[in-house]
DRENPA-3360 file (N, C-alpha, C; in nm, 2 decimals, always signed):
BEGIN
1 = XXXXXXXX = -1.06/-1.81/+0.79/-1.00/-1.74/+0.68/-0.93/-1.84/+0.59 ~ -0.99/-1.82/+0.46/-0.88/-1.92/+0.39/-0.70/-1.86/+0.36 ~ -0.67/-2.00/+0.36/-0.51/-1.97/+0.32/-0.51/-1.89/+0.22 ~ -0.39/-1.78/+0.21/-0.35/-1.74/+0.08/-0.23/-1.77/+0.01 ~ -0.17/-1.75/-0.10/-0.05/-1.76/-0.15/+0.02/-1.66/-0.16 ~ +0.15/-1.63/-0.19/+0.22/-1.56/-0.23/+0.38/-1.63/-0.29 ~ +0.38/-1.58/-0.42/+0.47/-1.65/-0.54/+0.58/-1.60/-0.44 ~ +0.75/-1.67/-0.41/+0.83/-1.66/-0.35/+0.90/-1.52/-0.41;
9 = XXXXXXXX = +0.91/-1.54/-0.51/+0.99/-1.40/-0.61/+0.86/-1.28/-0.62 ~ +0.79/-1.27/-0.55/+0.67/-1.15/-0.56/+0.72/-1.04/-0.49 ~ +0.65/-0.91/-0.48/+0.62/-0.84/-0.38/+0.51/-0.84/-0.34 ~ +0.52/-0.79/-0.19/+0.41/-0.86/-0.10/+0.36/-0.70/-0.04 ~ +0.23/-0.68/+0.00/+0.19/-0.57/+0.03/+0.07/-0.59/+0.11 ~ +0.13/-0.56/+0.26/+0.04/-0.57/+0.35/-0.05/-0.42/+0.45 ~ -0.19/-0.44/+0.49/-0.31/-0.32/+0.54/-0.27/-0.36/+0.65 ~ -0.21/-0.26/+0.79/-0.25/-0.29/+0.92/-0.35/-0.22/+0.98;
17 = XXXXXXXX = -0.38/-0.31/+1.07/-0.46/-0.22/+1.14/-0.39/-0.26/+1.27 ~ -0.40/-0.12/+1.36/-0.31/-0.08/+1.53/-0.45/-0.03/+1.61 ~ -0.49/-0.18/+1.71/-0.55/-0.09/+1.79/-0.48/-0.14/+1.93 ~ -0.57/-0.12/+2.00/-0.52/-0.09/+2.22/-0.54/-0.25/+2.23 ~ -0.50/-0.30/+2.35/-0.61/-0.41/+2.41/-0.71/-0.40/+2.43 ~ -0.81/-0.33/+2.44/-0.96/-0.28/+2.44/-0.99/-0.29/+2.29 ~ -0.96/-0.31/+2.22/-0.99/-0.30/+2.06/-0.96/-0.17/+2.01 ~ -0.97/-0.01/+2.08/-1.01/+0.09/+2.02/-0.90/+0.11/+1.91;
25 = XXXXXXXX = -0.91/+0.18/+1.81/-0.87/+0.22/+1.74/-0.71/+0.27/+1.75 ~ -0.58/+0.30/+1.73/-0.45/+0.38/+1.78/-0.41/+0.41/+1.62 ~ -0.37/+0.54/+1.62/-0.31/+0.64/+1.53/-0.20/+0.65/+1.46 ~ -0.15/+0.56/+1.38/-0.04/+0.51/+1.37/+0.11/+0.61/+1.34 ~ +0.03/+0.72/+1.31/+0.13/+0.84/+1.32/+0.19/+0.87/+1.40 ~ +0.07/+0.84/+1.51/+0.13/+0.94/+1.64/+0.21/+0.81/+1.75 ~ +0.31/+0.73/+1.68/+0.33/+0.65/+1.75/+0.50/+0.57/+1.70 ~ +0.56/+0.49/+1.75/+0.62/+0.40/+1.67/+0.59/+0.30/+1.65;
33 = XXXXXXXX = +0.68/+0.22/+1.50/+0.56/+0.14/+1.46/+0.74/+0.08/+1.47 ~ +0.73/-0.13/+1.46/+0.82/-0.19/+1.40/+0.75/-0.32/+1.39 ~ +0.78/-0.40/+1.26/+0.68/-0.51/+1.16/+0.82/-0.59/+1.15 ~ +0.77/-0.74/+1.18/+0.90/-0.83/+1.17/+0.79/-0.92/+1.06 ~ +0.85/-0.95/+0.96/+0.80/-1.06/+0.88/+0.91/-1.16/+0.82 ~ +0.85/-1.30/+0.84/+0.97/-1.41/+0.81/+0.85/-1.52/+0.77 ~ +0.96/-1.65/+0.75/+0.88/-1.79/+0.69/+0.99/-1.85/+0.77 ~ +1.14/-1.80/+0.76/+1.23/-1.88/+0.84/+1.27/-1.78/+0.96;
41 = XXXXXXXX = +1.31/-1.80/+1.07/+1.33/-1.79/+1.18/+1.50/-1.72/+1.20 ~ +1.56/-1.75/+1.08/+1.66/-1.67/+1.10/+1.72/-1.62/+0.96 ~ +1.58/-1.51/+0.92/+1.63/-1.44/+0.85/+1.46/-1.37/+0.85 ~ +1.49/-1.21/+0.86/+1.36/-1.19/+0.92/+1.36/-1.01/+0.85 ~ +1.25/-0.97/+0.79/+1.25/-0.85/+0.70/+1.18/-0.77/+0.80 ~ +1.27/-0.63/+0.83/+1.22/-0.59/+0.97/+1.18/-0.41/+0.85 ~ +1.08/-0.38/+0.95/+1.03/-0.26/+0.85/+0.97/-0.19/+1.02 ~ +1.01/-0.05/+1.02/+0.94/+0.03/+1.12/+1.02/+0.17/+1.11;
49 = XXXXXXXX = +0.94/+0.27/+1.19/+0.97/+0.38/+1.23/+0.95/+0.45/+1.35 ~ +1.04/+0.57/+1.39/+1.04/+0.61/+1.51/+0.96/+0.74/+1.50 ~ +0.82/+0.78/+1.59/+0.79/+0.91/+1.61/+0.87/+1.08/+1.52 ~ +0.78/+1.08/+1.46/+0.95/+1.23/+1.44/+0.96/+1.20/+1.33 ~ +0.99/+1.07/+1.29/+1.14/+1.06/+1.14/+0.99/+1.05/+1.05 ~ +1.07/+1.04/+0.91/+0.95/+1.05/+0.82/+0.96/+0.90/+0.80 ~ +0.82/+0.84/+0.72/+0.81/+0.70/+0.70/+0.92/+0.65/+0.61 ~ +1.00/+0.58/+0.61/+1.08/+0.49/+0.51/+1.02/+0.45/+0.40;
57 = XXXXXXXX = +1.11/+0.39/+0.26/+1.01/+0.39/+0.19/+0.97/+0.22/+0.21 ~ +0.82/+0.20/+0.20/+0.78/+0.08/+0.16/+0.65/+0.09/+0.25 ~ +0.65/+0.21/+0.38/+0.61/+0.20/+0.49/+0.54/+0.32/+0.49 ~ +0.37/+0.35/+0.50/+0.29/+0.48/+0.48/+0.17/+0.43/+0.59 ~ +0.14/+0.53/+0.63/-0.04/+0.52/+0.66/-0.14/+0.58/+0.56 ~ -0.27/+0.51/+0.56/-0.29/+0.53/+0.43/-0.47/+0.50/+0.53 ~ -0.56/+0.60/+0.52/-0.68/+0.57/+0.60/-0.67/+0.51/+0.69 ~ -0.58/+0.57/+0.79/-0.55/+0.49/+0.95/-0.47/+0.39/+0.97;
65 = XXXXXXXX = -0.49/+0.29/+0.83/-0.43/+0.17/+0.82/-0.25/+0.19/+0.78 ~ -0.21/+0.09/+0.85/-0.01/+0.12/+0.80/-0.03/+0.01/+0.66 ~ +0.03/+0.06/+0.59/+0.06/-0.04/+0.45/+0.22/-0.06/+0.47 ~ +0.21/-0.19/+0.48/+0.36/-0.20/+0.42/+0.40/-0.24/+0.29 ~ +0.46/-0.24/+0.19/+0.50/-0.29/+0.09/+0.64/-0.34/+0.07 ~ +0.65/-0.44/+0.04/+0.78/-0.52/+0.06/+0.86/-0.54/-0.06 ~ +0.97/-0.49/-0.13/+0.97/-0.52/-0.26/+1.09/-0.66/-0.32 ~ +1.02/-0.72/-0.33/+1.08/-0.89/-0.36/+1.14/-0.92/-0.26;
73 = XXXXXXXX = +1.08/-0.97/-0.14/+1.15/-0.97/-0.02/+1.21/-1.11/+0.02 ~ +1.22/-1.19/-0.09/+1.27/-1.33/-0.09/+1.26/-1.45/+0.00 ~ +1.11/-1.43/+0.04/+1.08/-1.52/+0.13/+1.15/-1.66/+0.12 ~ +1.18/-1.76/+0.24/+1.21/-1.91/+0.20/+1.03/-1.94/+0.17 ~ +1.04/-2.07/+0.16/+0.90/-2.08/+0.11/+0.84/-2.16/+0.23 ~ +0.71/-2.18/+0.26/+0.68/-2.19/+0.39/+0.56/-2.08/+0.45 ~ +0.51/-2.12/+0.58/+0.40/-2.02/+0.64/+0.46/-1.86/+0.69 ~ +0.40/-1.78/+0.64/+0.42/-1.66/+0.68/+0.41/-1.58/+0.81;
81 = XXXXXXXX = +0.52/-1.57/+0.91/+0.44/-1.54/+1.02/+0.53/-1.38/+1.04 ~ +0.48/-1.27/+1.15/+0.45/-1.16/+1.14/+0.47/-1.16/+1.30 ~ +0.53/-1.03/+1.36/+0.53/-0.95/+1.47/+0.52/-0.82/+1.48 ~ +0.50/-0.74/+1.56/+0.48/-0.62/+1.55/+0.51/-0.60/+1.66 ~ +0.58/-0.47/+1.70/+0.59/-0.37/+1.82/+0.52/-0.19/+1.81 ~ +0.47/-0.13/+1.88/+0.42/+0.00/+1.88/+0.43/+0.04/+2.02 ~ +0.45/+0.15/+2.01/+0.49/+0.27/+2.10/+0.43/+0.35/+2.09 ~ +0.33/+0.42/+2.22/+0.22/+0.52/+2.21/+0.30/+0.60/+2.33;
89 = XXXXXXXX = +0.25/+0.68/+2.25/+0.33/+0.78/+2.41/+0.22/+0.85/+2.46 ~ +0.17/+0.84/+2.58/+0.11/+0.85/+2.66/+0.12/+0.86/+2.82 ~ +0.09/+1.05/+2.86/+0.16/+1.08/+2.96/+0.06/+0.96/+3.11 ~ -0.05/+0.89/+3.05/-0.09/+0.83/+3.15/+0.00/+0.70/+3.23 ~ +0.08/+0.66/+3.17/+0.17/+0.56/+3.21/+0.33/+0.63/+3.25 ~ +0.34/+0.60/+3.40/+0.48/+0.62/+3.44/+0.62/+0.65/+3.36 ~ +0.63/+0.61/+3.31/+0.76/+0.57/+3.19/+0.69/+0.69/+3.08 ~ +0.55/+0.73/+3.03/+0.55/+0.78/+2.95/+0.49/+0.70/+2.85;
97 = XXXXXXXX = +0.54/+0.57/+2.80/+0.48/+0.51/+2.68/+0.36/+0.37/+2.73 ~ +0.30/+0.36/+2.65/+0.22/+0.23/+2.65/+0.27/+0.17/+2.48 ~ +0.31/+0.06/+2.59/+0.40/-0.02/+2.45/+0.31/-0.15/+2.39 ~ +0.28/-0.20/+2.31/+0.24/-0.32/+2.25/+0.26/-0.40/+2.15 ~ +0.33/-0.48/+2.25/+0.41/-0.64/+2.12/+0.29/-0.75/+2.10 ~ +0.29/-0.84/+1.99/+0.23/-0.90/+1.93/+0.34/-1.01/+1.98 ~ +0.27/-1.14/+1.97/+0.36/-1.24/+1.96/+0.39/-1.27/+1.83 ~ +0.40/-1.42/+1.81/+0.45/-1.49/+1.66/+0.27/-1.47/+1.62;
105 = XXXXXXXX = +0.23/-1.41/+1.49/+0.12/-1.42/+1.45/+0.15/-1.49/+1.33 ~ +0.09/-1.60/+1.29/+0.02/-1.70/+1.17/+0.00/-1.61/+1.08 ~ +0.00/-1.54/+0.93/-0.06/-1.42/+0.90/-0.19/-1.52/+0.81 ~ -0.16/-1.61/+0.77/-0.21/-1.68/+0.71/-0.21/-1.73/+0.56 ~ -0.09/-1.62/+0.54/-0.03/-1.65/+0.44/+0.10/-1.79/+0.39 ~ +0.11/-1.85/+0.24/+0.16/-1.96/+0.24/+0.27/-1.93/+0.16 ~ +0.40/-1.88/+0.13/+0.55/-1.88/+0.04/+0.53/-1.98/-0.04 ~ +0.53/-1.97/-0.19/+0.52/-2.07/-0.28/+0.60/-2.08/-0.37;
113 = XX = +0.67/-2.15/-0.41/+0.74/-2.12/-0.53/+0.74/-2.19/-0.64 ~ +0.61/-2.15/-0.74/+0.55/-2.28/-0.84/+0.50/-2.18/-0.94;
% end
């Protein structure tokens, strides 16, 4: 994948796609979602929602896919990196939920400010 840019004073608008460990596909409705996005490590633009509540604004599904939209979210400048947490609830697991964290992902995007 090549690098991309993104101007530091922009908004930034990101397509997720949520699937299982198996690859299959997961419904992002029927679930909770929470998206950590940063460049620095301590200072980190958190966007999610819980089952139930209605999406926040910046934050829709949109053909399966979660869009987030960030509006001038003041990145420092630097690699863009991304986490994610989701919550399925699913009466096949003990507890009720099958949970799925991401580590530190690379998004592959570059903060620029030129």
């Amino acid at each position: 994948m090549d690098r991309q840019y993104l101007q530091k004073q922009s908004d930034a608008k990101f397509r997720i796609d949520i699937t299982d460990r198996m690859g299959n596909p997961v419904d992002p409705t029927k679930c909770d979602l929470q998206f950590e996005f940063y460049t620095s490590r301590s200072r980190r633009i958190v966007v999610g929602r819980k089952l139930g509540e209605a999406f926040p604004p910046g934050l829709k599904v949109d053909n399966g896919q979660v869009v987030v939209g960030l509006d001038n979210p003041r990145f420092t400048e630097g690699p863009l990196f991304a986490r994610f947490r989701t919550r399925i609830y699913d009466a096949t697991f003990p507890d009720g939920f099958y949970d799925i964290a991401s580590g530190e992902v690379n998004t592959g995007i570059e903060v620029v400010d030129n």
